[in-house]
C-alpha positions in Angstrom: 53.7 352.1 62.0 49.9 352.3 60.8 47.1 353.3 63.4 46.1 350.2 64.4 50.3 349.9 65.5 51.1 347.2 63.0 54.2 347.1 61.2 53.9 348.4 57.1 54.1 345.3 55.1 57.2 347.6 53.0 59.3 348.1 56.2 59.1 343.8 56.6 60.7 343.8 52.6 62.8 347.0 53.6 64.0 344.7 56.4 64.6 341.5 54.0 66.7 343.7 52.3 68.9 345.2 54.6 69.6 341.3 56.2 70.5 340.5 52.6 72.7 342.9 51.6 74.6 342.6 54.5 75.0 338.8 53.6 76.1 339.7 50.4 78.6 341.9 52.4 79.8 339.3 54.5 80.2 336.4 51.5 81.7 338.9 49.6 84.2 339.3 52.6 85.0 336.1 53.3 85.8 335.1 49.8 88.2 337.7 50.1 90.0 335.7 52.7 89.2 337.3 55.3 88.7 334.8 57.7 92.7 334.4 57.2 92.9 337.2 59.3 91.4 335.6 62.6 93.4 333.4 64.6 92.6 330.0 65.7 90.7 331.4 68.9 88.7 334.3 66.8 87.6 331.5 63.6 86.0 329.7 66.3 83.9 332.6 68.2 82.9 333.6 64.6 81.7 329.9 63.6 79.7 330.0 67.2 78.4 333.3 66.2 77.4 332.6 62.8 75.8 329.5 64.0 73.6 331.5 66.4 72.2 333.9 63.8 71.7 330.6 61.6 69.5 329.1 64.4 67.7 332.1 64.8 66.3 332.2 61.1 64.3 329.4 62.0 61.8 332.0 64.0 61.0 333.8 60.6 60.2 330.2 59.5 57.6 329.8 62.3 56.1 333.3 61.8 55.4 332.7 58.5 53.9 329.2 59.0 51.7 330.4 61.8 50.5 333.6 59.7 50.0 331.5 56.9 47.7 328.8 59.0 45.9 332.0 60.4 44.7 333.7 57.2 44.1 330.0 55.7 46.7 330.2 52.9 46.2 326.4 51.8 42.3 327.0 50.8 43.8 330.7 49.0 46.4 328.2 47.0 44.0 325.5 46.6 46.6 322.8 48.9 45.8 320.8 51.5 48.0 321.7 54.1 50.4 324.2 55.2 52.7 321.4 54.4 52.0 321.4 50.7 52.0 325.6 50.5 55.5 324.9 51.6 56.5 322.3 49.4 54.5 324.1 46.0 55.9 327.9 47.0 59.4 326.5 47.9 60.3 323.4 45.9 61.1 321.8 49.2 60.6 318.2 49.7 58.0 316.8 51.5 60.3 316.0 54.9 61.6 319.3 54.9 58.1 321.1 55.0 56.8 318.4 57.6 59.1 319.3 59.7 59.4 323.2 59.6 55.7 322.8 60.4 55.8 320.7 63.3 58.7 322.9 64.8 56.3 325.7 64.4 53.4 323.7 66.0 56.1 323.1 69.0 58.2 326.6 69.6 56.2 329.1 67.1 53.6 332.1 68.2 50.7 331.0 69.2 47.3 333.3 69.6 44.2 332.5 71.1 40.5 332.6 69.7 40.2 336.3 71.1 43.3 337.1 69.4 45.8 337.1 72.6 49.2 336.1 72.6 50.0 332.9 74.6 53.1 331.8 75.1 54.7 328.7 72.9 53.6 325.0 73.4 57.6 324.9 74.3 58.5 327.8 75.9 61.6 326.5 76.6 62.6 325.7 74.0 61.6 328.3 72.0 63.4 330.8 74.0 66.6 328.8 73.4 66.2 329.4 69.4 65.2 332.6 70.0 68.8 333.1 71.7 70.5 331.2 68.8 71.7 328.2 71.3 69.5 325.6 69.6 69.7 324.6 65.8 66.5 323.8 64.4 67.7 320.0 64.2 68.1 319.8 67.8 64.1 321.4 67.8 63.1 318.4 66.1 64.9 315.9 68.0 63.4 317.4 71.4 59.7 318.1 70.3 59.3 314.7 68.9 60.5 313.3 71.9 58.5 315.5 74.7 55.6 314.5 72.3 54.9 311.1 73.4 54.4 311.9 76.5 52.8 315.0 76.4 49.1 313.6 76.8 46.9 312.5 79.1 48.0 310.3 82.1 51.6 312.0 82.2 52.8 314.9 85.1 52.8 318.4 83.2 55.4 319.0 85.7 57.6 316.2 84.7 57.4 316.8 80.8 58.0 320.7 81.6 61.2 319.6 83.9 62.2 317.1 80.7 62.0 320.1 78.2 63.4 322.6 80.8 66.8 319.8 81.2 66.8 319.1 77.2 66.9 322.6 76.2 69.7 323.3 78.4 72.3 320.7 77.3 71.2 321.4 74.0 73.3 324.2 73.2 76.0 321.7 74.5 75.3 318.3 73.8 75.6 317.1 69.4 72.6 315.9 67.7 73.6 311.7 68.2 74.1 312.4 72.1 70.9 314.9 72.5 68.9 311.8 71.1 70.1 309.1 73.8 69.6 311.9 76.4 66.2 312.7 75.2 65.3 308.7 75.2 66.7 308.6 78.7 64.4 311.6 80.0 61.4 309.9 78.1 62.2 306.6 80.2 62.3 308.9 83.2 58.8 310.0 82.3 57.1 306.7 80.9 59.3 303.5 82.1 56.6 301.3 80.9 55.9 302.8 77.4 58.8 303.8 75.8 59.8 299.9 74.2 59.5 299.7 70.4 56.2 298.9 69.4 57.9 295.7 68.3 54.4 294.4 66.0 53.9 297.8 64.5 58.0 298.0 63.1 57.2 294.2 62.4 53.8 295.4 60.3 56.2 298.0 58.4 59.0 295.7 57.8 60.2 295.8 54.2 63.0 295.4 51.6 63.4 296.9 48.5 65.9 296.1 45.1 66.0 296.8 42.2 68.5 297.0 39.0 68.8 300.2 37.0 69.7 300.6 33.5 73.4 301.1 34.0 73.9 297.8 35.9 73.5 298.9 39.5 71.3 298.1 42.1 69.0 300.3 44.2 67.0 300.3 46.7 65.4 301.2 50.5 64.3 299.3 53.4 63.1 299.3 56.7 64.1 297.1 59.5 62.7 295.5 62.7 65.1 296.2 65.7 66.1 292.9 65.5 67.0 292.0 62.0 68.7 295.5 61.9 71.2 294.6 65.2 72.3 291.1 63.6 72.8 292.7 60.3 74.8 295.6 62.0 76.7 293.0 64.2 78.1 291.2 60.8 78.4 294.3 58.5 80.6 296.5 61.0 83.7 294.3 61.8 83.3 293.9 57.4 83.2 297.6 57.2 86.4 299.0 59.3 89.0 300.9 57.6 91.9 298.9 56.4 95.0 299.6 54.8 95.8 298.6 50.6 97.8 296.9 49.3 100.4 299.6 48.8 100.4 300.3 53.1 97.8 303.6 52.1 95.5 304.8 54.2 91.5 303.4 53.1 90.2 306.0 51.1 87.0 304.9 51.3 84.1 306.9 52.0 81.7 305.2 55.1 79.1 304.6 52.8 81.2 302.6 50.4 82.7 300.4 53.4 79.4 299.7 54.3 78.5 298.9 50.2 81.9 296.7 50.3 80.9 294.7 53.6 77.5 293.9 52.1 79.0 292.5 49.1 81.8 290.5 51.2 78.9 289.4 53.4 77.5 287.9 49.8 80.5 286.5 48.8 80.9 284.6 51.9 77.5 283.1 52.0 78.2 282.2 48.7 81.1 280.1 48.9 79.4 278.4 52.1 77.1 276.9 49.5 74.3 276.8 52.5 72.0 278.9 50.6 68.3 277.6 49.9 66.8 276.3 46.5 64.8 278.6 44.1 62.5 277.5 41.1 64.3 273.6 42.7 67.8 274.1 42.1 69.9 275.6 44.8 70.0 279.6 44.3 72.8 280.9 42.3 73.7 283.3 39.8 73.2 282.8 36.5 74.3 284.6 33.9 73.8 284.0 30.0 76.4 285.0 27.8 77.3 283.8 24.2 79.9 281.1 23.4 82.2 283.4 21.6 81.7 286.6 24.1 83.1 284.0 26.6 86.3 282.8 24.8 87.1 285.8 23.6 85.9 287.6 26.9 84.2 290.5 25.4 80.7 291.7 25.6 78.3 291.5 28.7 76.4 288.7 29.8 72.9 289.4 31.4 71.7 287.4 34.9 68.4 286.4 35.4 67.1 289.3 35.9 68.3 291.3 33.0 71.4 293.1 34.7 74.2 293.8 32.5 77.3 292.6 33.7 80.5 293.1 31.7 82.9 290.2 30.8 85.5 291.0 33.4 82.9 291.4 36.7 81.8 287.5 35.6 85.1 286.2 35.6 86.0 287.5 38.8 82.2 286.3 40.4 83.4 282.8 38.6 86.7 283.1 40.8 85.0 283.4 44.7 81.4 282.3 44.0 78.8 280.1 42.7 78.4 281.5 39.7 77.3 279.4 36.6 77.3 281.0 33.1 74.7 279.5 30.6 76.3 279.0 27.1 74.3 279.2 24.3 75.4 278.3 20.7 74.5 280.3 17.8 71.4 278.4 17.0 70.3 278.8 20.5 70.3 274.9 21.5 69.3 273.6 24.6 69.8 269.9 26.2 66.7 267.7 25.1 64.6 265.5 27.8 64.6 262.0 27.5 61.1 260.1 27.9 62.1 258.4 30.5 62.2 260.9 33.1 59.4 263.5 33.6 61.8 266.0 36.1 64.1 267.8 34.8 67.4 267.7 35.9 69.9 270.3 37.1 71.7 270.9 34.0 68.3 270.6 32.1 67.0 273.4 34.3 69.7 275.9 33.8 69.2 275.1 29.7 65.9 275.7 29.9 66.4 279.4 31.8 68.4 280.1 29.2 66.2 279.6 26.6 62.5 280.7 28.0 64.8 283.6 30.1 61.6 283.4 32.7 58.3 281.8 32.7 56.9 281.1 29.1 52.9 281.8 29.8 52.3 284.7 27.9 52.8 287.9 28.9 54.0 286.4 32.2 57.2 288.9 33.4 58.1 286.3 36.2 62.0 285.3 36.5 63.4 282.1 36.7 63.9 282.1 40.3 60.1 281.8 40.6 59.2 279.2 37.9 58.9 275.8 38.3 59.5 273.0 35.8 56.4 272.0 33.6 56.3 269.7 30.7 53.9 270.1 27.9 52.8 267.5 25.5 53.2 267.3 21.8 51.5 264.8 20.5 53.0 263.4 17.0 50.7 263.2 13.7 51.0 259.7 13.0 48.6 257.9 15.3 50.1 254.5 14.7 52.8 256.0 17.1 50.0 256.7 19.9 52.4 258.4 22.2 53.6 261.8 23.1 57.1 263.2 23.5 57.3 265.4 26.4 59.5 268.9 26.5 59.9 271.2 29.5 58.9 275.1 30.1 59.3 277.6 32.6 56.1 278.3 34.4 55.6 280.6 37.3 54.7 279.0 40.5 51.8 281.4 40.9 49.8 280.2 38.0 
């Protein structure tokens, strides 16, 4: 200890060491096998131990987040935030350090201007960590919840009973049921504010796709409580396990149900043919492959939007849905528009996809599925003619 009774800076790294080489002790023991020594009883007291002394690391977490707000380490490393000290220092992402810091904010130290201790903003809470009964997930879970109603117009006695009965069954209770239990203490606490803000998930509302350069798709989105229960309601009777062909068990993972049941979902809207037009012609998938590609099925043909798609994956699309394949000849040909009609037709339509592959203003990257029809005018050289043929072109509907 120094004189003014703070730990030396060397016994905290003298301390780091010690906690890591008896990690390396214990790794190095149970790759050994010897966890085959425990029976069934004894594997599971050590996996309830172990997961104590996991929870518990979280407190060095919140002392070195506090310490590091205190001394101002984001002006000394030129970052913004705490946040970002974590996420430059550590390489971790962005979520990850948001939420180590609000943890800290809810069950870390906390000193006061004249530099006394005070006790956490969860006391609670915090002690449970500190005993290794709460895993830092379950921290999150309860702190975000105790802070919507931790404000003015609430009963500090009812929050403090809330976080008091969370941090109980928390050492009992998984992660998916400390989350209902948690809503149903908020309800307790605020029965007339706890609805989704149904206009601000209706303001954030979005959905994102896109292709990639091997031929899949990608893509996030974010759902209003409503579209996300009708879509859950088709996708989870698609999604169940079933058995193959061969009587196995469905090796699938849930992910790739789920992947599966969206694409069944397709396939089935598909063949309903009640779908709605795009660019005037009802929405489909088109895909442009050459003449010879398709009789000798080889190669790839490319849809509308520039996806890949091998041979084989069109012929079977061809099989359960409405999928038309453009043809083009060698030369490139396309049908030609009489001068009586000044709309194009269906078939004229997909021809003209084909050939223009989007709109055909310059520079314009719009696909067919928002271009209209537009003729343009050619007018011949010989004037005794005095007339104009007429020819189509994709333009986008925006210009």
């Amino acid at each position: 200890m120094t004189d003014e009774g703070r730990t030396e800076p060397l016994s905290v790294y003298h301390a780091l060491d010690n906690l890591t080489t008896g990690l390396d002790h214990l790794i190095k023991m149970v790759d050994d096998r010897g966890l085959g020594q425990l029976d069934d009883p004894s594997l599971i007291g050590f996996m309830q131990t172990f997961e104590r002394v996991r929870n518990r690391l979280s407190l060095i977490d919140h002392q070195i987040i506090v310490d590091g707000q205190r001394r101002d380490l984001p002006t000394a490393m030129c970052q913004g935030s705490m946040r970002r000290v974590l996420t430059s220092a550590l390489s971790l992402s962005r979520s990850e350090a948001a939420r180590r810091v609000r943890a800290a904010e809810a069950v870390g130290p906390r000193m006061s201007m004249l530099g006394d201790a005070l006790d956490p903003v969860r006391p609670r809470l915090a002690a449970a960590q500190r005993d290794g009964q709460v895993s830092a997930e379950k921290v999150a879970i309860i702190a975000r919840a105790l802070g919507q109603v931790d404000r003015r117009g609430f009963d500090p006695a009812e929050v403090d009973a809330g976080e008091e009965l969370l941090s109980e069954r928390a050492s009992v209770f998984p992660p998916e049921d400390l989350r209902l239990l948690a809503d149903r203490v908020i309800d307790a606490i605020n029965p007339d504010g706890t609805l989704p803000n149904d206009q601000l998930n209706h303001d954030r509302r979005y959905f994102h796709l896109r292709p990639t350069k091997d031929g899949a798709y990608v893509g996030e989105f974010r759902l209003t409580g409503t579209a996300g229960a009708k879509l859950k309601t088709l996708l989870d009777p698609l999604a169940r396990p079933r058995l193959d062909p061969a009587g196995e068990i469905d090796a699938r993972t849930h992910g790739q149900r789920l992947h599966d049941a969206v694409e069944d979902l397709c396939d089935r809207q598909l063949r309903a043919g009640d779908i709605p037009d795009a660019g005037g012609i009802p929405a489909t998938v088109i895909v442009t492959i050459s003449l010879d590609d398709l009789i000798n099925q080889v190669g790839h043909g490319r849809t509308a939007d520039g996806t890949l798609l091998p041979i084989a994956t069109i012929l079977h699309l061809a099989n359960s849905a409405d999928v038309i394949p453009t043809v083009l000849n060698a030369s490139g040909a396309v049908l030609d528009l009489g001068r009586t009609r000044r709309i194009a037709s269906r078939p004229q339509t997909l021809a003209l996809i084909a050939r223009d592959g989007g709109c055909s203003f310059p520079s314009c990257a719009h696909p067919p599925q928002y271009c209209e029809r537009h003729h343009i005018r050619i007018a011949r050289r010989r004037a005794e003619e005095k007339r104009e043929d007429t020819h189509f072109r994709l333009r986008a509907t925006t210009k």
